[in-house]
C-alpha positions as CSV (number, residue, x, y, z in Angstrom):
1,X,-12.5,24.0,-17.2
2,X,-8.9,24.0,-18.1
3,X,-6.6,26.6,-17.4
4,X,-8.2,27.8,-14.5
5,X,-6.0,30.7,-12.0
6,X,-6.3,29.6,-8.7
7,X,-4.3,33.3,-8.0
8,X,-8.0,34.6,-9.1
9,X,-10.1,32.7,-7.3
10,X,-8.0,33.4,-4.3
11,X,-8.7,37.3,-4.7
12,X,-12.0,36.9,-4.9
13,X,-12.4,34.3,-2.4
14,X,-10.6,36.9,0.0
15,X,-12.8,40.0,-1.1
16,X,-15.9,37.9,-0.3
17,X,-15.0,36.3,2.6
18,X,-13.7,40.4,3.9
19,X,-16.7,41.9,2.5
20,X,-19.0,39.2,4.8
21,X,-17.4,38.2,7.5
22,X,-18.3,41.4,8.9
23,X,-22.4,40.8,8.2
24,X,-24.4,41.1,10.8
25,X,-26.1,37.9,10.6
26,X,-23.0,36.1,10.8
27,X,-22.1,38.1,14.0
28,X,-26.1,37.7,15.4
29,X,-26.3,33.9,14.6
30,X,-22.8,33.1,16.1
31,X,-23.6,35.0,19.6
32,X,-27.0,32.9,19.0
33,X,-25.2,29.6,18.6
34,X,-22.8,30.4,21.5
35,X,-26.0,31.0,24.0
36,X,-28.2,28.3,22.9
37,X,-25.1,25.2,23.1
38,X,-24.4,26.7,26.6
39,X,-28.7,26.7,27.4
40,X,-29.1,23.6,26.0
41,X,-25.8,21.9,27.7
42,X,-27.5,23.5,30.6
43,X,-30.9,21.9,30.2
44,X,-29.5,18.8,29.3
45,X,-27.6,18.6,32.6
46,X,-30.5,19.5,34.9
47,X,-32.3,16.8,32.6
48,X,-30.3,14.2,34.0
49,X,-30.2,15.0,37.6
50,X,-26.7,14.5,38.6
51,X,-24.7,16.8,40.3
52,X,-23.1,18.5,37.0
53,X,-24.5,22.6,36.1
54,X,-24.0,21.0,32.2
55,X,-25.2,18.2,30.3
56,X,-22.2,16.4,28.0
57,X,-21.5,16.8,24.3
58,X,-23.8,14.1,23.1
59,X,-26.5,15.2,25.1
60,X,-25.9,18.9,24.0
61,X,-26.0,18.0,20.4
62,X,-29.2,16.3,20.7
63,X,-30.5,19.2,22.2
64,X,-29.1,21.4,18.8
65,X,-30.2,19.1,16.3
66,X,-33.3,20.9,15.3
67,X,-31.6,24.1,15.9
68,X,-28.9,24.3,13.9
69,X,-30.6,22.9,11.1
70,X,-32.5,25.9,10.6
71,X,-30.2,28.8,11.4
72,X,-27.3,27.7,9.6
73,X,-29.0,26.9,5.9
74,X,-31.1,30.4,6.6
75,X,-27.3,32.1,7.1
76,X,-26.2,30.3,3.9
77,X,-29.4,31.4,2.2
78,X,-28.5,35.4,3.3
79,X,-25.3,35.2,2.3
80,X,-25.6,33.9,-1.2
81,X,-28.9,34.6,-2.8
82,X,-27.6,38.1,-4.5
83,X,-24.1,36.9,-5.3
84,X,-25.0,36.7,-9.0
85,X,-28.6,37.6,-9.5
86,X,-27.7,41.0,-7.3
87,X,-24.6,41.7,-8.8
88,X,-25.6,41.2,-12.3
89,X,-28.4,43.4,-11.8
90,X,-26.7,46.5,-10.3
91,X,-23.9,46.0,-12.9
92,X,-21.2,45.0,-10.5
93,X,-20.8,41.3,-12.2
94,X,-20.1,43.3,-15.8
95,X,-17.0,45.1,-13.7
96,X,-15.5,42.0,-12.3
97,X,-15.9,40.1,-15.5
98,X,-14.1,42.9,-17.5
99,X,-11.1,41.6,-16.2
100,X,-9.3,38.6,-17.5
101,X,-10.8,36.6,-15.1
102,X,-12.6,33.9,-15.9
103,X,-16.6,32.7,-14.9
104,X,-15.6,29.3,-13.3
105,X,-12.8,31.2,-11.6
106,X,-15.5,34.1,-10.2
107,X,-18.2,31.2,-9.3
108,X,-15.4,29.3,-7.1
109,X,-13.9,32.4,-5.9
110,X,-17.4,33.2,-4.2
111,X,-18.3,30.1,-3.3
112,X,-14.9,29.5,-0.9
113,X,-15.2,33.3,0.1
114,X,-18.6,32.5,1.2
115,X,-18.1,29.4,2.7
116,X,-15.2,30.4,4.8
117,X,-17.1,33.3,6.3
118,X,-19.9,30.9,6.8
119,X,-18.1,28.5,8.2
120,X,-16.9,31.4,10.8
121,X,-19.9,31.0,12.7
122,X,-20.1,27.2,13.8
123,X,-16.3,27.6,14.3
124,X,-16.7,30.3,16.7
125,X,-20.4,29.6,18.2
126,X,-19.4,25.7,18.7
127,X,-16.0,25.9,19.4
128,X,-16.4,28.4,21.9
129,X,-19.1,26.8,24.1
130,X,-17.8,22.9,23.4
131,X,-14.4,24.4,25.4
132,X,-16.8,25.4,28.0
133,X,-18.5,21.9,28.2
134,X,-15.1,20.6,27.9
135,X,-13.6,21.7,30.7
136,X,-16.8,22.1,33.0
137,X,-17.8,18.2,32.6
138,X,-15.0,16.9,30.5
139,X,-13.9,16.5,26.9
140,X,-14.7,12.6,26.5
141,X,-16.8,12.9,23.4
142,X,-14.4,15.5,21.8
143,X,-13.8,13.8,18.7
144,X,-17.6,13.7,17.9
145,X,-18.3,16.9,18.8
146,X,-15.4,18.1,16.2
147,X,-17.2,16.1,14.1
148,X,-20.8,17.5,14.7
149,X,-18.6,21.0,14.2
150,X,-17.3,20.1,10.9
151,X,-20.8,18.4,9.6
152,X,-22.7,22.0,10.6
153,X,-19.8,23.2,8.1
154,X,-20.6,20.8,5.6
155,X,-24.5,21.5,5.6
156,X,-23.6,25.5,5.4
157,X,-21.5,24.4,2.2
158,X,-24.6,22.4,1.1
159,X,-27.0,25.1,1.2
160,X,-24.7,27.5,-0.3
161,X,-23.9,25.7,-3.1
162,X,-27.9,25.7,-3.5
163,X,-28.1,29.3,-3.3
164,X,-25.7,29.9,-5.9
165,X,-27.3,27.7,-8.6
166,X,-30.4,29.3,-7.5
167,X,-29.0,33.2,-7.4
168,X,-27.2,32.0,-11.0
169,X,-30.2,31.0,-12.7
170,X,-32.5,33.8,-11.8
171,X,-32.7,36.9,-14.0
172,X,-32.9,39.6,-10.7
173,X,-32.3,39.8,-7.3
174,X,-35.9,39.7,-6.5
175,X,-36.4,36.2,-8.0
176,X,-33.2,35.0,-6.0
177,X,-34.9,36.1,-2.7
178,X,-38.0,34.0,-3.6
179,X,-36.0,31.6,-5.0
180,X,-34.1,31.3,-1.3
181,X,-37.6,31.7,0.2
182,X,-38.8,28.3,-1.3
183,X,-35.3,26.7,-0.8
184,X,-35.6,27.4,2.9
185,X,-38.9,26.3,3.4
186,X,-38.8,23.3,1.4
187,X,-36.3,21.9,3.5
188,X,-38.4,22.7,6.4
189,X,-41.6,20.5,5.2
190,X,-39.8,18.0,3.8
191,X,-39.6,15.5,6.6
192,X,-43.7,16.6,7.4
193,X,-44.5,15.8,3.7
194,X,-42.3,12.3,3.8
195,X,-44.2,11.3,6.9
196,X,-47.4,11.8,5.7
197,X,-46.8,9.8,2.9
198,X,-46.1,7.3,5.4
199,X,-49.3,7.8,7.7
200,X,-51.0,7.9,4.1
201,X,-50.2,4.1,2.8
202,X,-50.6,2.9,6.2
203,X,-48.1,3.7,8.3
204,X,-48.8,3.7,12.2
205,X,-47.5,7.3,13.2
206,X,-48.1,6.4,17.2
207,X,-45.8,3.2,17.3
208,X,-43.3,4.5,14.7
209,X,-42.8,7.5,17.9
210,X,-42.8,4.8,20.6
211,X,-40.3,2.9,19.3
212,X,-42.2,0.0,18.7
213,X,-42.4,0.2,14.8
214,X,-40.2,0.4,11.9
215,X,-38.4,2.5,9.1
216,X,-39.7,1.4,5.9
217,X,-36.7,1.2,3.2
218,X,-38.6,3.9,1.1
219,X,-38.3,6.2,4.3
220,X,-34.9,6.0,4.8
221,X,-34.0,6.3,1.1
222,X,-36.1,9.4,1.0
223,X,-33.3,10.7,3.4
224,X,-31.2,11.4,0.4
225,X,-33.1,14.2,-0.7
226,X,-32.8,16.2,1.9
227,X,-30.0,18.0,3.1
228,X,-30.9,18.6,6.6
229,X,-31.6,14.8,7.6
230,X,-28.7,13.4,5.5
231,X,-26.7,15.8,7.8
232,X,-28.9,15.4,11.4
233,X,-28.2,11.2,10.5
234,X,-24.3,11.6,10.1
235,X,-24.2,13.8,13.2
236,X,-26.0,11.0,14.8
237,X,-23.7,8.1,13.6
238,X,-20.9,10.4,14.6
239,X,-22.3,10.0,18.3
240,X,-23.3,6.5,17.9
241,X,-26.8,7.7,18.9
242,X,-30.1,4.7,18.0
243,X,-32.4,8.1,19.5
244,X,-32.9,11.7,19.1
245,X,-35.8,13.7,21.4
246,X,-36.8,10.3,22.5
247,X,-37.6,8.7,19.2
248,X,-35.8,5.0,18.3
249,X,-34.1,5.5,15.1
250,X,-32.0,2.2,14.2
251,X,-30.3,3.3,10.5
252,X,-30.0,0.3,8.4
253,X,-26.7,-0.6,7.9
254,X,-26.0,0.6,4.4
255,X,-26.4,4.1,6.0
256,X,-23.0,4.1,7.5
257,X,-21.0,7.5,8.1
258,X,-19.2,7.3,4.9
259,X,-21.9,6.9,2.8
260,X,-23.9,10.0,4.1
261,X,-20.7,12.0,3.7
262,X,-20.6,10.6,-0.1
263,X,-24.3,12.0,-0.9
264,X,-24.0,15.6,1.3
265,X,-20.3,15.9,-1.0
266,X,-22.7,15.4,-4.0
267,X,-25.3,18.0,-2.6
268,X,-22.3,19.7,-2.9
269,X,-20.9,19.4,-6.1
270,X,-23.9,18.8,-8.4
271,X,-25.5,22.2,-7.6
272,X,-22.5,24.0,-8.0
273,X,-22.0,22.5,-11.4
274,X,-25.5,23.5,-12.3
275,X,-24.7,27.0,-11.0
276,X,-22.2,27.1,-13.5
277,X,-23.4,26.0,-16.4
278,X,-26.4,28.7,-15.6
279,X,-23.7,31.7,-15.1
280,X,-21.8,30.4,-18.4
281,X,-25.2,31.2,-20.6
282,X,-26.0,33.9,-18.5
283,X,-25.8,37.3,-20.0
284,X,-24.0,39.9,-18.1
């Protein structure tokens, strides 16, 4: 990938990022994420009886954890599942590519336009109501809640970079939706098919909730395959947190932050090579 412009992928990049910032969904799931930290920090502090109207970071984050998980990789999905497969079919990928502008340059270009305008909406729909929390019951868990911002950002990127190896290697734009259909729900089973493996060779479901039993080592490897729970695990090392929604989870100690940050950078990269190597053979 030599000689690459990085003037090209900058104007691409900025038409992408023009041409979505302005989606609808974007605009939707931000307001959405803006009203559901403020709920939730809400919840959380008439949870805990004090004399606060919110709940603090770390107890709002809990609250988002299964939230987030699911409108952000379904904003991702939106954004990028026609990039290539659409394009190429209505003929505006043939246009682009007449110019002396290169495949890798095109594939980056869309994937920072993309993920700047997805990145938009935990910016705004976090930041927004964490200054709210911030200065109704204090900012002492700041740094983590930057933190949980920046990891939403990084599972957006995740899923993006998913889309786009999936949107590259299908012939139409039909067959990208389904494509993102499966992608989405995959990564909403995955945990339910992992634990019934579990229940399945023995495992004791009932103390596992209660706190009483343990991970298995195959469990918690099994976290690397999945994008949402590597990210839900380094938001939860982030806060120091041994429990989400009342469940003890005690990470082994090879699971540290910079470990899970290593794997969701691979989630990352390796799709996005794979997305190019299927746009390089692909023919326009």
């Amino acid at each position: 990938m030599t000689g690459i412009n990085p003037r090209a992928i900058y104007t691409i990049a900025k038409k992408e990022f023009l041409d979505n910032i302005r989606n609808k969904w974007i605009i939707v799931i931000t307001i959405i994420f803006v009203i559901l930290t403020i709920a939730s920090s809400y919840l959380a502090g008439g949870q805990a009886g004090g004399e606060e109207v919110f709940g603090g970071m770390e107890e709002t984050v809990v609250a988002l954890m299964s939230i987030y998980t699911l409108l952000i990789p379904l904003i991702a999905i939106l954004l990028g599942f026609s990039t290539i497969a659409g394009e190429a079919e209505t003929g505006a990928l043939s246009v682009v590519l007449s110019y002396p502008v290169k495949r890798v340059e095109v594939l980056l270009g869309k994937f920072l336009g993309l993920g700047s305008a997805l990145a938009v909406t935990p910016l705004i729909g976090f930041g927004l109501s964490g200054i709210v929390i911030a200065v109704v019951v204090g900012a002492e868990e700041g740094l983590a809640f930057l933190a949980f911002i920046a990891l939403a950002i990084i599972l957006g990127l995740m899923y993006l970079s998913l889309i786009l190896m999936i949107s590259a290697l299908c012939k139409t734009r039909v067959r990208a939706i389904a494509g993102g259909v499966i992608l989405f729900f995959w990564a909403m089973i995955y945990g339910m098919i992992v634990m019934a493996i579990y229940y399945g060779t023995g495992g004791d479901f009932m103390k596992l909730m209660s706190g009483e039993g343990t991970y298995p080592d195959w469990l918690w490897s099994s976290v690397v395959f999945s994008p949402g729970d590597l990210n839900q695990m380094a938001v939860m090392r982030a806060f120091d947190l041994d429990q989400a929604m009342g469940v003890s989870i005690e990470a082994p100690d090879w699971m540290s932050m910079a470990f899970l940050l290593v794997v969701q950078l691979l989630w990352i990269m390796i799709p996005l090579i794979l997305a190019y190597f299927f746009f390089k053979k692909r023919d326009i």
